[in-house]
N, C-alpha and C positions, 0 to 999 in steps of 0.2 A: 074337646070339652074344656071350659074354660074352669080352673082353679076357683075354687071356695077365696072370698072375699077376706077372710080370716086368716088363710096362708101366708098373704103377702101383708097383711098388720103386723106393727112393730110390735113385740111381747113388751117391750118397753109402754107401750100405749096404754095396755090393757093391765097390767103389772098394778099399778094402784087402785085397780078397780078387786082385785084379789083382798089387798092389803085391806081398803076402807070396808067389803064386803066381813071381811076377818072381825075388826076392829069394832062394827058395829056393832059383834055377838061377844065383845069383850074376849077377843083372842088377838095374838099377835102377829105383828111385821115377822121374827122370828118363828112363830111355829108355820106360814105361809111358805119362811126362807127354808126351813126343813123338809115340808111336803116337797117342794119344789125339787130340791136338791138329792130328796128317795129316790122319786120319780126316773129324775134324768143323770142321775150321777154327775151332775154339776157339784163343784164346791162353792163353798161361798163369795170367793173371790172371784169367781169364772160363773158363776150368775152376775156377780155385780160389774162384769167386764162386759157380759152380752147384754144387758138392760142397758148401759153406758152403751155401747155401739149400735143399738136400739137394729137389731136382728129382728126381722121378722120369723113369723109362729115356724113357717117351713124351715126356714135354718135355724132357729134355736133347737128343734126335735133334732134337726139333719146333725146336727155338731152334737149333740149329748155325748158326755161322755161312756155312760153306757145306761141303759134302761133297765130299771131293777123289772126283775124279772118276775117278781111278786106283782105285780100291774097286774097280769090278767086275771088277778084275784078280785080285780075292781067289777062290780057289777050293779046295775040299776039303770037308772031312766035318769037321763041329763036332757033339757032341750026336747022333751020326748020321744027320743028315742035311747033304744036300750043300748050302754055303753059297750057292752059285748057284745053284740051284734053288726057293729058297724065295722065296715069291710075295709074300706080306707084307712090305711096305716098312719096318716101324719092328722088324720082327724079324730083317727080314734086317741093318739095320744094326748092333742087337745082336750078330749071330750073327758079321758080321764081326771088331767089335771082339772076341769072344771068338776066333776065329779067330788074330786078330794075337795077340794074349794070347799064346796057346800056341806061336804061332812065336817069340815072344821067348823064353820058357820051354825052347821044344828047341835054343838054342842058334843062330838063325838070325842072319846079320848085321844088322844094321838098315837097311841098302842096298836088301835083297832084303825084307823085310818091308816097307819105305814105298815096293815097286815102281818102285825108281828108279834101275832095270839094265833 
């Protein structure tokens, strides 16, 4: 079976599509760098090194440095389908981080988006 079209995108590609989605709702480059960075236990500097060597989606999951483990606390419909439900491990972390995306987007706190209420 051939990989999702999305695996082999550079996160680099898509990365500004987060930032100006953010930006539109009057949020930041910075609270995007944080989600990102819960997520995958990337630091700032090792996000800004894999965007700079424009990694695609499958190796920027595969190299995280660890995955907060509060994620599976992530739940809803992204793309509709339910983010909890998807079986696929390197898609469901995609679908997360697109997930948190849009809750920063609708105005969410960042408390409740990095699950830490």
């Amino acid at each position: 079976m051939a990989k999702h079209k999305i695996y082999t995108m550079s996160f680099a590609s898509v990365y500004p599509h987060y930032v100006t989605k953010a930006e539109k709702k009057n949020r930041t480059k910075e609270e995007v760098d944080e989600i990102i960075c819960w997520l995958t236990g990337y630091s700032q500097t090792e996000l800004d090194q894999q965007i700079e060597n424009e990694v695609d989606f499958e190796t920027f999951f595969a190299e995280a440095p660890q995955l907060n483990s509060s994620r599976k606390l992530i739940k809803g419909v992204i793309c509709g389908v339910r983010v909890e439900d998807i079986e696929e491990e390197t898609m469901q972390e995609i679908r997360y981080l697109d997930k948190l995306i849009d809750e920063l987007a609708k105005g969410k706190a960042m408390e409740k988006i990095l699950r830490t209420e």
